[in-house]
Legacy VTK file of the C-alpha trace (Angstrom):
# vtk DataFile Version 3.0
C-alpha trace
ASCII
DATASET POLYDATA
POINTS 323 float
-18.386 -29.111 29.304
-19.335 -29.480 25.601
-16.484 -29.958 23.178
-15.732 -27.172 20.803
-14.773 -26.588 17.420
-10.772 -26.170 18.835
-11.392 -29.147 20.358
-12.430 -31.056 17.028
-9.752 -29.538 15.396
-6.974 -30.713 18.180
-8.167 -34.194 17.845
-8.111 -34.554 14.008
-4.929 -32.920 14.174
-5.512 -30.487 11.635
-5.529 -26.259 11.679
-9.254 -24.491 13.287
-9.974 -23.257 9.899
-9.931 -26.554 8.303
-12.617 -27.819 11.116
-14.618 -24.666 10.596
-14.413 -25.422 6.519
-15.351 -28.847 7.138
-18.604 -28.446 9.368
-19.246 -25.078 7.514
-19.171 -26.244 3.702
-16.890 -23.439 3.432
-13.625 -24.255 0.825
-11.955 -26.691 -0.703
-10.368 -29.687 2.444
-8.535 -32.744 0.834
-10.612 -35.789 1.959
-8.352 -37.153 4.299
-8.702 -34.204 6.779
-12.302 -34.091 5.873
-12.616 -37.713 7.318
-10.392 -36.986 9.878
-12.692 -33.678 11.142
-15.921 -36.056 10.665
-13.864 -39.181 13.032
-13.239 -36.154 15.596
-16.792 -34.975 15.716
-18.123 -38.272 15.984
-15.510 -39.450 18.677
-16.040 -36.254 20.871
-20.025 -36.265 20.203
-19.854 -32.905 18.810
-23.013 -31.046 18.524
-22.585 -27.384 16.486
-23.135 -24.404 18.428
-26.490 -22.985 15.782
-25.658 -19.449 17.214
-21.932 -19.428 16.691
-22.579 -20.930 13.044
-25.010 -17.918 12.513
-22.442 -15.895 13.437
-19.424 -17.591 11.442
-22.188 -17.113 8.419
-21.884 -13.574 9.351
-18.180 -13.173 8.196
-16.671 -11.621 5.631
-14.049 -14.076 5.626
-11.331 -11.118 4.954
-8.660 -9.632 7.249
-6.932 -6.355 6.821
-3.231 -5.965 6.934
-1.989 -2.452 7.600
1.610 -1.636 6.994
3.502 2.031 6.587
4.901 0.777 3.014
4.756 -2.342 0.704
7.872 -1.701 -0.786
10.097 -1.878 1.990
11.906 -5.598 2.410
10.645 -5.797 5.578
7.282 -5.419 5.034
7.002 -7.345 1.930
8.110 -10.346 3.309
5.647 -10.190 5.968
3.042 -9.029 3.952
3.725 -12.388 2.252
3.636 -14.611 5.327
0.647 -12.976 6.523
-1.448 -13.623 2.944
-0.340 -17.605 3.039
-1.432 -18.008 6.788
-4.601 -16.334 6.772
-5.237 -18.322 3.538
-4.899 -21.484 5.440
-8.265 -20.375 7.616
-9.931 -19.198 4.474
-9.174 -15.950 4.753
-8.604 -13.199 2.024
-6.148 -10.422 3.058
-6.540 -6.471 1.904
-3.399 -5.005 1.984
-3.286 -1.136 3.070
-0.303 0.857 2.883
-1.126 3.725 5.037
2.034 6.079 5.693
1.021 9.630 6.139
-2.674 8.398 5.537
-4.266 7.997 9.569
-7.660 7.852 7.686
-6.918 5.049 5.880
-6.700 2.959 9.690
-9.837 5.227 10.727
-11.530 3.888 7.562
-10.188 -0.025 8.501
-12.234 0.267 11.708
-15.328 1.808 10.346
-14.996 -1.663 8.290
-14.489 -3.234 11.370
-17.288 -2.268 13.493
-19.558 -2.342 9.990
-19.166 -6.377 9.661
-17.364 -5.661 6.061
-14.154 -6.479 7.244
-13.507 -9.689 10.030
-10.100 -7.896 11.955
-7.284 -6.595 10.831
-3.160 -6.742 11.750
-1.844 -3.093 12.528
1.880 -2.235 11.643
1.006 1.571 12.010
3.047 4.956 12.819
-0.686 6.219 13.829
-1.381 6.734 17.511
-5.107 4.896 18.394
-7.176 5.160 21.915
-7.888 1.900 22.979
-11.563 3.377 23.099
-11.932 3.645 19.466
-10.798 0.292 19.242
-12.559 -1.637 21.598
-14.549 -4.641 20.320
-12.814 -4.887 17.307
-10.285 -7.727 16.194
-7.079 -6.100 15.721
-3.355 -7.526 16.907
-0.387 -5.645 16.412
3.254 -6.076 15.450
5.198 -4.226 17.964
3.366 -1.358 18.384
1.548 -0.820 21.837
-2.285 0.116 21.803
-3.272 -0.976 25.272
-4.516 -3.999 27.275
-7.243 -5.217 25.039
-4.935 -4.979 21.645
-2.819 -7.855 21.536
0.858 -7.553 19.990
3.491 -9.473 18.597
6.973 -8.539 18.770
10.548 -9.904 19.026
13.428 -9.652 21.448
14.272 -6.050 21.198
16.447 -5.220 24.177
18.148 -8.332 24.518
19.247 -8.492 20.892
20.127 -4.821 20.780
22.274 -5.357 24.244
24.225 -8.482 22.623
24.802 -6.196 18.988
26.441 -2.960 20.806
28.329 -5.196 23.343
29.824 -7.265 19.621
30.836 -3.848 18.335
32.390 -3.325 21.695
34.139 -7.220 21.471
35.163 -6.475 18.050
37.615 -3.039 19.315
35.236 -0.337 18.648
35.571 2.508 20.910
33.125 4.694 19.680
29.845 3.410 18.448
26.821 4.896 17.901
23.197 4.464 17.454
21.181 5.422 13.922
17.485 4.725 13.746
13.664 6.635 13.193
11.520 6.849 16.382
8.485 5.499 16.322
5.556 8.226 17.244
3.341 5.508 19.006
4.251 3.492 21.584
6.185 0.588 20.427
8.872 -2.304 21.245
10.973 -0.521 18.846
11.798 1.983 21.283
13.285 -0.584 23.564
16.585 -0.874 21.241
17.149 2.524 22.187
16.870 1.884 25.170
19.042 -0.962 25.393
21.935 1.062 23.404
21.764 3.793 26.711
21.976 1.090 28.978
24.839 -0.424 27.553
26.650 2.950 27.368
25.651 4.005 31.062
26.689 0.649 32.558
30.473 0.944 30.346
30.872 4.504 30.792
30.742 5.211 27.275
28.401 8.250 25.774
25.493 8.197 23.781
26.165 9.164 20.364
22.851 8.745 18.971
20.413 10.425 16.079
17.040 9.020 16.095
14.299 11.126 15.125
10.799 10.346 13.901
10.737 10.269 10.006
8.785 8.843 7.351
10.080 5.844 5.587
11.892 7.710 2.667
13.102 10.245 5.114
16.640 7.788 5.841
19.059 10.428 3.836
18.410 13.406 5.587
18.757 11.549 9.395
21.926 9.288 8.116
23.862 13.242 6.949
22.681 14.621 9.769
24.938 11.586 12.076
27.515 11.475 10.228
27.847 15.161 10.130
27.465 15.010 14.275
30.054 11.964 15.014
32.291 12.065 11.766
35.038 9.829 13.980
32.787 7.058 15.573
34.045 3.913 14.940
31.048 1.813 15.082
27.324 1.945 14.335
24.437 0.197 15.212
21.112 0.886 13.013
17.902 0.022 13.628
15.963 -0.718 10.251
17.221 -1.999 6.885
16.982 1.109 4.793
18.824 3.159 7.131
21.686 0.893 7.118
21.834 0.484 3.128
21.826 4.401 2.876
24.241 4.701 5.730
26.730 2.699 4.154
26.547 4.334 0.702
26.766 7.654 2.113
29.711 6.387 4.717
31.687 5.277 1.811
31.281 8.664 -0.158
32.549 10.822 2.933
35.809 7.594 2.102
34.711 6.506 5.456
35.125 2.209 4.359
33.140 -0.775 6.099
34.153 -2.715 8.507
37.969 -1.272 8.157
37.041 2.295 9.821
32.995 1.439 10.527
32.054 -1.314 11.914
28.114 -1.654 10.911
24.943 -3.235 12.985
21.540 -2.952 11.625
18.153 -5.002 13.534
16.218 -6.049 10.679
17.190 -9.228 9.462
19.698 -9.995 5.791
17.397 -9.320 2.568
18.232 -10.445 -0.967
18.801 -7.191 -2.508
22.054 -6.096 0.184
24.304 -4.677 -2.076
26.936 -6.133 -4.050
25.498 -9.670 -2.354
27.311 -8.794 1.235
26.269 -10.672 4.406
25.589 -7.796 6.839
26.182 -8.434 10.848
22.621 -7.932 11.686
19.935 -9.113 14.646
17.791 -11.104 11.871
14.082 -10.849 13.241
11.585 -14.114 12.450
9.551 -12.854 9.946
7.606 -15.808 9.302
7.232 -16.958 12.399
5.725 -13.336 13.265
3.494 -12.833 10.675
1.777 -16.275 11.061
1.481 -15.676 14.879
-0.825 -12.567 13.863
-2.654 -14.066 12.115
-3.251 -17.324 14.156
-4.022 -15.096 17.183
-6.434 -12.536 14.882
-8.504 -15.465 13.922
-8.591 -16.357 17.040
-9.540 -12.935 18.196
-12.496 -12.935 15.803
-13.958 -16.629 17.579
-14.241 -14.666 20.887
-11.391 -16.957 22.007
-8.972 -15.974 25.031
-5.421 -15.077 23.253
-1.884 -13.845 24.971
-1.260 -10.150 25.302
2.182 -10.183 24.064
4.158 -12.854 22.531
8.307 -12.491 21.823
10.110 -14.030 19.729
13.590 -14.576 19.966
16.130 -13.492 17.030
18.922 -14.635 15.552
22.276 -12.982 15.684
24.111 -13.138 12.190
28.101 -12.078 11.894
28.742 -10.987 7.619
31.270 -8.795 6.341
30.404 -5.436 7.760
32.072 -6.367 11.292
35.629 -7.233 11.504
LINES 1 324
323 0 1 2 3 4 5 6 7 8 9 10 11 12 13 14 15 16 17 18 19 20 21 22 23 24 25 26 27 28 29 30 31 32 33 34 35 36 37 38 39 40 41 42 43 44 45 46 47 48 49 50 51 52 53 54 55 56 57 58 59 60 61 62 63 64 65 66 67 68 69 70 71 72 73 74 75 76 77 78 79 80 81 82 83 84 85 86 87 88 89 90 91 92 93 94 95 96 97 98 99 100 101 102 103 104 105 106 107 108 109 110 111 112 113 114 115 116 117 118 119 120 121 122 123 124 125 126 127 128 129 130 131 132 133 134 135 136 137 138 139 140 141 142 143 144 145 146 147 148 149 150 151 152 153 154 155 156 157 158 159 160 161 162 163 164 165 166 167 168 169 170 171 172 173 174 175 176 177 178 179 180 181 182 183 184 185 186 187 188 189 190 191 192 193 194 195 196 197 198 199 200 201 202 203 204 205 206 207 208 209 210 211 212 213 214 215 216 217 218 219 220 221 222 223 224 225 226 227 228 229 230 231 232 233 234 235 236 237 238 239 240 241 242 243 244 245 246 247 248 249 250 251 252 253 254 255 256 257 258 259 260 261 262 263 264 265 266 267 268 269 270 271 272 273 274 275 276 277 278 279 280 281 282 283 284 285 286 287 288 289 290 291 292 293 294 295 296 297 298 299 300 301 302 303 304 305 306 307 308 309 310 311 312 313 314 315 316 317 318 319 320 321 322
């Protein structure tokens, strides 16, 4: 078999989009990875495929990164990750914030299928067949389009499973679970899940509000539990914002945290927690997931074979709002 462009970039040790920069004249590549691309192809015999660099000539060289909201901690980090990676193949990122907006994701596609955009990453709340999808270059953080859209996602059930059974550890007697369903199908769900089975197999009950809401829509949905379970004794939250308005709103009703709450939240510890606390939280790899996106986008868009679904594992973090 011929060698390929991965191979060349394997044996010069450097990134595929450096190899493809090199033998494309595309961007700027420091001489010594030029020289050490040029050592590769002559070592391996390397011949270019003149189709595939028709093709490559083809590309737009920009991605598309679709989240609900920008300004969500979350996302912005992410967002962030996913610009710096993609900029390592030579890719530009368009950032589209498309809560509430489906045809913003319909318009994405178009883009797709019209050569003006190379792929895109999809953190949507919008349900998608896999039909209208099919041939283009999308992955997906956690959310579930069907065999041909590859996602990325963390440990869901496991972490949520280790957070309740803490709260548990910790004394709590009756904890509950605060979070916004996601409409499509998604890994998110799965911390749900995990919360019922943890309940079911202690003989505890499910004290749980989780309802689909846009982001903004946290107040209404943390009243509304509160106002169901005013004596639970523990929480766990799924998602950042919830938890910050949670606590505020616990605080108000003189309900204090950890002393009579104890407080969970899956999302990870962002600079702007309140009054600089260290929350107890499932911290989720940010980085590590938004460069995997991108790494398996690009290569999505080379017609290269990538994994369906890739986990990462989390890291468990005890602060201040567990005793």
């Amino acid at each position: 078999m011929s060698p390929t462009i991965k191979d060349v970039a394997k044996y010069a040790g450097v990134g595929l989009g450096t190899a493809s920069r090199v033998l494309n004249g595309g961007g700027s590549v420091n001489k010594e990875k030029r020289d050490k691309v040029m050592e590769a192809v002559k070592a391996l015999n390397y011949t270019p495929n003149k189709m595939a660099s028709k093709l490559r000539k083809n590309e737009t060289r920009n991605i598309a990164l679709l989240v609900p909201i920008i300004n969500h901690p979350f996302f912005a980090e992410f967002a962030y990750y996913v610009e710096d990676e993609a900029d390592k193949f030579g890719y530009s990122v368009i950032l589209v914030s498309s809560q509430q907006r489906v045809e913003k994701e319909a318009d994405i596609i178009k883009r797709i299928r019209r050569r003006e955009v190379d792929g895109a990453v999809f953190v949507t709340h919008f349900a998608h067949l896999e039909s209208e999808l099919e041939g283009c270059p999308i992955v997906s953080l956690d959310r579930i389009f069907g065999e041909g859209i590859p996602y990325v996602t963390s440990d869901n059930y496991t972490a949520t499973v280790k957070a309740v059974k803490y709260l548990m550890e910790r004394g709590c007697k009756k904890i509950g679970y605060l979070g916004s369903k996601p409409i499509v199908k998604s890994e998110v769900s799965e911390r749900e899940r995990a919360y019922k089975d943890v309940m079911e197999q202690t003989g505890n009950q499910n004290l749980i509000v989780n309802e689909v809401i846009p982001h903004g829509g946290e107040q209404a949905l943390a009243e509304e539990f509160l106002e169901k379970f005013p004596d639970i004794d523990g929480v766990f939250v799924s998602g950042y914002s919830m938890a910050q308005i949670f606590r505020k709103l616990a605080e108000k009703k003189n309900k204090r945290i950890p002393e009579d709450i104890q407080l969970i939240l899956y999302d990870g510890v962002f600079s702007d927690w309140d009054r600089g606390e260290e929350v107890t939280c499932v911290e989720q790899p940010v980085e590590k997931m938004a460069r995997a996106v991108v790494d398996i986008l690009v290569k999505k868009i080379h017609g290269e074979d990538v994994e369906k679904r890739m986990e990462f594992p989390t890291k468990f973090i005890v602060g201040n709002t567990t005793l």
